[in-house]
C-alpha positions in Angstrom: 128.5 121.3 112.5 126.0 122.8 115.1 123.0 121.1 116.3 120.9 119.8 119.4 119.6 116.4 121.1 116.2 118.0 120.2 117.0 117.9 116.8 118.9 114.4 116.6 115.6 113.5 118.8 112.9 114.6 116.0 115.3 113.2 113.2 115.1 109.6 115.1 112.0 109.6 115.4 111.6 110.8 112.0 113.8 108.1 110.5 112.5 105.3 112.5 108.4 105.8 111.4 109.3 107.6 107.7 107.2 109.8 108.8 106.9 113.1 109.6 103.1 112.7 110.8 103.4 109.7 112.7 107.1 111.2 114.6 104.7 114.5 115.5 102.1 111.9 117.1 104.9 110.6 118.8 106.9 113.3 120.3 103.5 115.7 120.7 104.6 118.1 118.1 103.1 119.7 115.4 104.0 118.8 111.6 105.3 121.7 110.9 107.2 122.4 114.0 109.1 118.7 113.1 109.9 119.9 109.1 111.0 122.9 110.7 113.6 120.5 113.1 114.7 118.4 109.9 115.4 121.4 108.0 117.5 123.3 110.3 119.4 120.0 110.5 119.6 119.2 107.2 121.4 123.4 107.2 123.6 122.6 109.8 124.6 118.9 107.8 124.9 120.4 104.3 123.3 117.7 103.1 119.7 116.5 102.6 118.7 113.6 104.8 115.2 112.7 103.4 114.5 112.5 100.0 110.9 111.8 98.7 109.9 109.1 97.0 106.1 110.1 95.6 104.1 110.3 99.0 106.8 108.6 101.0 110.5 109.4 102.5 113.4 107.8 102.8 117.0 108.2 104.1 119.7 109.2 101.9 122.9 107.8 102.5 123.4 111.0 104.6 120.8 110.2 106.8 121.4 106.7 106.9 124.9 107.8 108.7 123.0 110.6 110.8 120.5 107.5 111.7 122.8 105.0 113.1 125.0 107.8 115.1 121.6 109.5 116.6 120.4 106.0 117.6 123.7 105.5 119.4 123.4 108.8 120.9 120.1 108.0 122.3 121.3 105.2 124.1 124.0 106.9 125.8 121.5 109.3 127.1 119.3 106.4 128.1 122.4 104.7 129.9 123.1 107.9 131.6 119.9 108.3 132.8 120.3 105.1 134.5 123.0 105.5 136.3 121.4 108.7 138.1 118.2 106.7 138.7 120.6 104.2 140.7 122.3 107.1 142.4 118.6 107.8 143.6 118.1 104.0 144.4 115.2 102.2 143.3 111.9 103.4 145.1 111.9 106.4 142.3 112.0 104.3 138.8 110.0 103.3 136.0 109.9 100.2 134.6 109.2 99.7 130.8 108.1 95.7 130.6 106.9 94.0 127.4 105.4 90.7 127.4 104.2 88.2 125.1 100.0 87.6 124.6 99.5 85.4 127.0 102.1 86.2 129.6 99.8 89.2 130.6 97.6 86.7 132.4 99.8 86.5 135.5 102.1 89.7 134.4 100.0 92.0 136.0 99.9 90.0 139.3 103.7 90.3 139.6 103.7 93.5 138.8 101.2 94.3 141.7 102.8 92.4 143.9 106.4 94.2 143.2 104.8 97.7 143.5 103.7 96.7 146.7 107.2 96.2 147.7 108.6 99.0 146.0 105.2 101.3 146.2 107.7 104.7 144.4 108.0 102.8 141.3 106.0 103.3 138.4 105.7 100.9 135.3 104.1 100.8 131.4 103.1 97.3 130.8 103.1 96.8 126.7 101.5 93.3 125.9 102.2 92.5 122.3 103.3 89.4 119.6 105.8 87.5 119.7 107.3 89.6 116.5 107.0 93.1 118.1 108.4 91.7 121.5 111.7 90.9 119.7 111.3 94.5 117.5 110.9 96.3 120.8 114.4 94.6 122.0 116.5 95.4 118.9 115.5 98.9 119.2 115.9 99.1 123.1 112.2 100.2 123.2 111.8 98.3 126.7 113.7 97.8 130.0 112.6 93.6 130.1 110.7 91.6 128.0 108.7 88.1 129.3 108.0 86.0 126.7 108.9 82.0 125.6 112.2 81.2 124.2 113.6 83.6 121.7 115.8 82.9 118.7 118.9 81.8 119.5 120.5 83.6 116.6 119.8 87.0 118.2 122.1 88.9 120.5 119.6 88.8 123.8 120.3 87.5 127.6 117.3 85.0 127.9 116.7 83.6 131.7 114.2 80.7 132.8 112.2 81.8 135.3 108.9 80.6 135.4 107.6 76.3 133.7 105.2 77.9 131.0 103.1 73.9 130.5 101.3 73.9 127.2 98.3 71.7 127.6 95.4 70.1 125.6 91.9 72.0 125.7 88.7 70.8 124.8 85.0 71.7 125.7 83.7 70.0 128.8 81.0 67.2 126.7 83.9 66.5 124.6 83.9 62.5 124.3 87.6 62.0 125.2 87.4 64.5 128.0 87.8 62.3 131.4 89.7 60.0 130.0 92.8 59.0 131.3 96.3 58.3 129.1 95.0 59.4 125.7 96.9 58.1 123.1 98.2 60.5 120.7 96.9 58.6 117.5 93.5 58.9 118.7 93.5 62.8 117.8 94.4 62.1 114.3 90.7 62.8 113.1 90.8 65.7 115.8 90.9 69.9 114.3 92.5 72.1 116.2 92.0 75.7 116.4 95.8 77.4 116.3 97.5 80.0 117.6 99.3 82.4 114.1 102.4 80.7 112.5 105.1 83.3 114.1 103.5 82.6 117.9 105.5 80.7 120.2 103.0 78.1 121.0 102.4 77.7 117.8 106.2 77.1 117.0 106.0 74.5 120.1 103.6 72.9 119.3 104.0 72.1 115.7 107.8 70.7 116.7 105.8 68.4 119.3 104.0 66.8 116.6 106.2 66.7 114.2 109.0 65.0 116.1 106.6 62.5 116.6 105.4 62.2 112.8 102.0 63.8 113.6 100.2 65.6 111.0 98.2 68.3 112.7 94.8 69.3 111.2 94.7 73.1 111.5 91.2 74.1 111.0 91.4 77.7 111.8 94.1 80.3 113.3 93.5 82.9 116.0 95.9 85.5 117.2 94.9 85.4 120.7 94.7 82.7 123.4 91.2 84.2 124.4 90.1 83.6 120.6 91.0 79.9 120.9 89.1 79.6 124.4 85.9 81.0 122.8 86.2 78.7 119.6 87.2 75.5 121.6 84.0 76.2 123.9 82.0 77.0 120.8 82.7 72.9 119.5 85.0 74.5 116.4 88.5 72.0 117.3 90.6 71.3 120.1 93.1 73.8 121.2 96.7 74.0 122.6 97.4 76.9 125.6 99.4 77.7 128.2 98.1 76.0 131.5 98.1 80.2 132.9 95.5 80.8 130.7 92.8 78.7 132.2 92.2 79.8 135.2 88.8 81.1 135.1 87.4 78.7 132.4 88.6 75.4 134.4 86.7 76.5 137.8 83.4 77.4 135.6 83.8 73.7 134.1 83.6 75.0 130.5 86.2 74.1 129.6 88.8 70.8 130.6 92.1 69.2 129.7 92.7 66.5 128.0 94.8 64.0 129.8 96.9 63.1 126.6 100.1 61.2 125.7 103.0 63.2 126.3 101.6 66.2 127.7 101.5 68.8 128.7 104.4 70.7 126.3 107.3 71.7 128.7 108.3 75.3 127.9 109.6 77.8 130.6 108.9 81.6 130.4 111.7 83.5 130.4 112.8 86.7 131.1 114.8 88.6 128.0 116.9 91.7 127.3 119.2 92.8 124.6 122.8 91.4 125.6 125.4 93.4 128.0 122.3 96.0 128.4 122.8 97.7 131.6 119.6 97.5 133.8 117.8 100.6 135.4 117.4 99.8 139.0 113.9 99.0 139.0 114.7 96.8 136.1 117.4 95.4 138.1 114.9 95.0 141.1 111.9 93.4 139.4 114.6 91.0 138.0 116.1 90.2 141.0 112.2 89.8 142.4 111.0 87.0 139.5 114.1 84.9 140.2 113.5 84.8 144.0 111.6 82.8 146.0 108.4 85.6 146.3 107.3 85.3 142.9 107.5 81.8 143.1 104.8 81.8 145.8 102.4 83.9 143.6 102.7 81.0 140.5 99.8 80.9 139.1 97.0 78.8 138.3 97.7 75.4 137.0 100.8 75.2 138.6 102.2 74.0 142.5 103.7 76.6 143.9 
């Protein structure tokens, strides 16, 4: 059988979206120039690989096989390609980093501070849900991932790098705000904006208050930290966010945190990849620069460095 990585390329692509439109958006191809791919490998197979289903595709068993052998192929280019990069050292690579919503309030400050060490290195910063983030890593769509605790029932290398507090908001007239040693029974009448059920701050804090035998009044759900800022200043609940989040609204006093029992919610950042992966260089590098002392002395509003 006679084909080409272009062709095992398009056919990924191809297999991964079910779709021929969206794998032409992808790899900047023309429709027609990726049926023409699929069909001249579906020739050289002898076998169809698609089959149609009224508007949609789908593997056939055929494909299915051709699927799982062109993804393993892919990554053995990908490996490959990182072990030239570290013949070339690391002032030359390019860092694919995905992190979680509200990570990408100090991720971009690390990432400027490690180009400025390494000023030949190039990154693409993708800043996504807690769902995609995990996605991205079982497809090896990204070099690292920062983002809270992952499952444990997946196989991926998580590392602590960073305290991530979760903490109590609430607008700045807000009658318990001053207060000292809140006790937690007193936000029983209290609504709370939330972040969506799959987030990790939602998933902490819902275990906080349920260990405790807390019902939580969830008025309404947001899918961004920003969202909850807005609504908690706006007098629509209380809130729950990571302390890095605050920065700008805690020095234009509008809004403060509450001083309650048993927070804030210790979590740690941490920095993940798909087990036994082997690191590009400047993955390697930027690793290597968020676990040393450097990093540490940019950390970030909220916290001591």
């Amino acid at each position: 059988m006679h084909l080409t990585l272009r062709q095992l390329e398009v056919f990924e692509a191809v297999a991964r979206h079910l779709s021929y439109t969206r794998a032409a958006e992808e790899l900047h191809l023309s429709q027609p120039a990726v049926s023409m791919q699929i069909r001249q490998l579906e020739e050289a197979a002898g076998l169809p690989l698609f089959e149609k289903l009224g508007k949609q595709i789908r593997l056939t068993e055929a494909g299915e096989e051709f699927f799982h052998y062109s993804q393993a192929i892919g990554r053995q280019l990908e490996e490959l390609d990182e072990v030239i990069e570290a013949l070339k050292g690391v002032q030359t690579g390019h860092l694919r980093i995905s992190v979680a919503t509200t990570a990408n309030y100090f991720a971009t400050r690390l990432l400027a501070a490690f180009s400025q060490r390494y000023p030949g290195t190039t990154f693409s910063l993708d800043v996504t849900n807690r769902k995609t983030l995990l996605e991205q890593l079982t497809r090896n769509e990204t070099d690292l991932v920062i983002m809270g605790k992952p499952p444990e029932d997946l196989d991926l290398d998580a590392t602590a790098f960073m305290e991530n507090p979760l903490v109590i908001i609430a607008p700045a007239r807000h009658p318990l705000a001053g207060r000292k040693n809140i006790p937690l029974a007193e936000l029983r009448d209290e609504v709370f904006v939330a972040r969506e059920q799959q987030s990790g701050t939602r998933i902490a804090m819902e275990r906080f208050f349920q260990e405790r035998g807390f019902h939580l009044k969830t008025g309404m759900e947001m899918t961004s930290n920003s969202a909850i800022k807005h609504a908690v200043e706006a007098g629509l609940g209380l809130g729950i966010v990571s302390i890095h989040t605050l920065e700008l609204e805690l020095e234009a006093g509008r809004l403060v945190v509450l001083d309650v029992e048993g927070f804030p919610i210790e979590r740690h950042w941490y920095l993940v990849t798909t087990k036994d992966k082997r690191l590009p260089p400047v993955a390697r590098a930027f690793f290597d620069f968020l676990m040393g002392d450097d990093a540490a002395g940019l950390m970030l509003p909220g916290v001591a460095a």
